[in-house]
N, C-alpha and C positions, 0 to 999 in steps of 0.2 A: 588798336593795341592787341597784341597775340602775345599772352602770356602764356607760357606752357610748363605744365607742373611733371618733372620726369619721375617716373616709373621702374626706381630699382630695387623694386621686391621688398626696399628696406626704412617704409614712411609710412608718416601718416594724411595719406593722401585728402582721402577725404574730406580733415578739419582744416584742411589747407583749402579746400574747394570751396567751402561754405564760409570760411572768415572771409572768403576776397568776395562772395556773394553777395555780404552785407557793406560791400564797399562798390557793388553796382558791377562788379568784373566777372565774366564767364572766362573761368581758366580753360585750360585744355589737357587733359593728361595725355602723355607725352610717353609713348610705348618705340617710337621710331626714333634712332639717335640721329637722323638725315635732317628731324625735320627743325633739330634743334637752329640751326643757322636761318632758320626763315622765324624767328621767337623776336617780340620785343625785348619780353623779359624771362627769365627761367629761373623756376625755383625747383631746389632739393631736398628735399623733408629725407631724415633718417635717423630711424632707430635700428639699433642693436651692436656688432662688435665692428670693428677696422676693419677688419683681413675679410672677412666675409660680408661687409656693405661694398668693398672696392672692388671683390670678384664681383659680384652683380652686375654695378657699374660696368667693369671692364666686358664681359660676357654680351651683354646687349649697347655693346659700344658707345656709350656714355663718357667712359673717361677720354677716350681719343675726339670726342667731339666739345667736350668739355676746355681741353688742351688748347686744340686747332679753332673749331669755330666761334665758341665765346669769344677767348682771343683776339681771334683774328675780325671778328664786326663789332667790335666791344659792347657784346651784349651783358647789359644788366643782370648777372647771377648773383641769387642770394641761397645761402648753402644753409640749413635750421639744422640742429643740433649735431647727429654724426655729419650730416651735411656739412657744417663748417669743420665737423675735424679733417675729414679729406682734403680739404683744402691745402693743410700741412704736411711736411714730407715724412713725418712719421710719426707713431702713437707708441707707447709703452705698451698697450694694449695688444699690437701685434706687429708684424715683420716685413709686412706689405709697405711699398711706395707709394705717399699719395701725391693731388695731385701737385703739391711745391710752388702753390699760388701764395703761401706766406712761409716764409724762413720761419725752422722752429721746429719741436717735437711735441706731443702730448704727453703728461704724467697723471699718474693715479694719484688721486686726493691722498696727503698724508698728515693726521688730523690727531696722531697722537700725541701730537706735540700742544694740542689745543686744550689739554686736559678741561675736556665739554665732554654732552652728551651724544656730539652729533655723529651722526652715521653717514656712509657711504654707500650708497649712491648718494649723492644729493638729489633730494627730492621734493618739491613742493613750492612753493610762491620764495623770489627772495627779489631782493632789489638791484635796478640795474643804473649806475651812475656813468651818463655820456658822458662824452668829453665835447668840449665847443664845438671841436671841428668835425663831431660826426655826423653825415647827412642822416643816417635812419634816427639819428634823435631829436631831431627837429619837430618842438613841440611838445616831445615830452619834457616829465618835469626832472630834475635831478636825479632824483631814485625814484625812478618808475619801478613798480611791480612787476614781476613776470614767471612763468614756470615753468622750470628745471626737471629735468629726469636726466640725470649723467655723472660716472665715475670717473670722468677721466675730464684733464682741462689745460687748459694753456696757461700754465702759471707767470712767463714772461709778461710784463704791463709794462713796459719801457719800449716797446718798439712803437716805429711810426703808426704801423700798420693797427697799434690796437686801441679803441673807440669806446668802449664801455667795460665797465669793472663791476665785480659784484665780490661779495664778502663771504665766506663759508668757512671760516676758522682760518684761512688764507684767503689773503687778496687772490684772485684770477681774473684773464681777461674771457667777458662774454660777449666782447661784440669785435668785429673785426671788417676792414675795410681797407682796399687796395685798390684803385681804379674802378675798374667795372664789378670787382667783386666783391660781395657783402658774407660775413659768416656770425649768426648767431649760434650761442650754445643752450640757450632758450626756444621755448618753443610759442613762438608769436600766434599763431594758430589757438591756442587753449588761452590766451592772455587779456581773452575781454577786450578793453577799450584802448587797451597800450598797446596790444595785438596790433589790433585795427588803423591806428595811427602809425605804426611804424612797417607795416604792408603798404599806407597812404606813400611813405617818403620810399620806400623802397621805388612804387610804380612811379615815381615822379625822376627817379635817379637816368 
């Protein structure tokens, strides 16, 4: 198994190294987009904005390898938090094309219709409810735990394509699944033991 963790300026690479550590797995960080087509599996940890995670991306030729090579050997990618928002062809957030691996845009949490105390970003432990047919849920329990750092979210829960839901004064989907590609908005990495089990189903994928 060659899992290889890519390198775009915009993750958290290292809690991604050490969860798959405690799951017996030596990742690879992943600086060359060449080497991405010789990967079993490839993940993309990122934090910060749209438009300036997908210049990175594009600059050290990720996105055209991400397009082409996943694609084309149907490699295993799982995209973690901005990681999965690329995935969609566009964010409220900013103006950039992503990569249009799922139909759909991104929106900013609108939470004052919640008359609550909660604030935005969302941030902290909340729950995340699979659906049957999603492979990264296997095992876990209904509403697994998990932790968020993110303003922005995929409010559609009707499409094929979406696998886990979590509650933040609106429903939104946080888990997403097409073929060979996985996007959570969580970050499985800081998630303890639901982490570790849903890294388990991803490398099995």
């Amino acid at each position: 198994m060659k899992v290889s963790i890519i390198n775009s300026g915009y993750g958290n690479i290292g809690s991604v190294i050490n969860m798959l550590k405690k799951i017996g797995i030596e990742a690879a960080v992943c600086d060359d987009s060449k080497i991405i087509k010789n990967s079993s599996h490839v993940i993309l940890p990122g934090v910060g904005k749209f438009d300036g995670g997908l210049k990175k991306l594009k600059e050290r030729g990720f996105y055209d390898a991400i397009q082409n090579d996943v694609k084309k050997f149907q490699i295993p990618f799982l995209g973690i938090c901005l990681g999965m928002q690329f995935l969609f062809k566009h964010s409220d957030e900013g103006v950039s094309h992503g990569l249009d691996i799922i139909p759909g845009k991104l929106e900013k949490f609108d939470l004052k219709a919640t008359k609550s105390d909660l604030k935005v970003p969302h941030m902290g432990w909340n729950y995340v409810k699979f659906s049957n047919s999603s492979k990264l849920g296997i095992g876990l329990e209904e509403n697994s735990r998990f932790y968020f750092v993110h303003s922005y979210c995929y409010k559609n829960t009707k499409s094929f394509y979406c696998k886990g839901f979590t509650d933040y004064g609106e429903n939104f989907t946080s888990v997403i699944e097409n073929e060979n590609f996985f996007g959570v908005q969580f970050h499985p990495e800081k998630s303890l033991n639901f982490g570790i089990q849903l890294f388990k189903n991803f490398l099995k994928c």
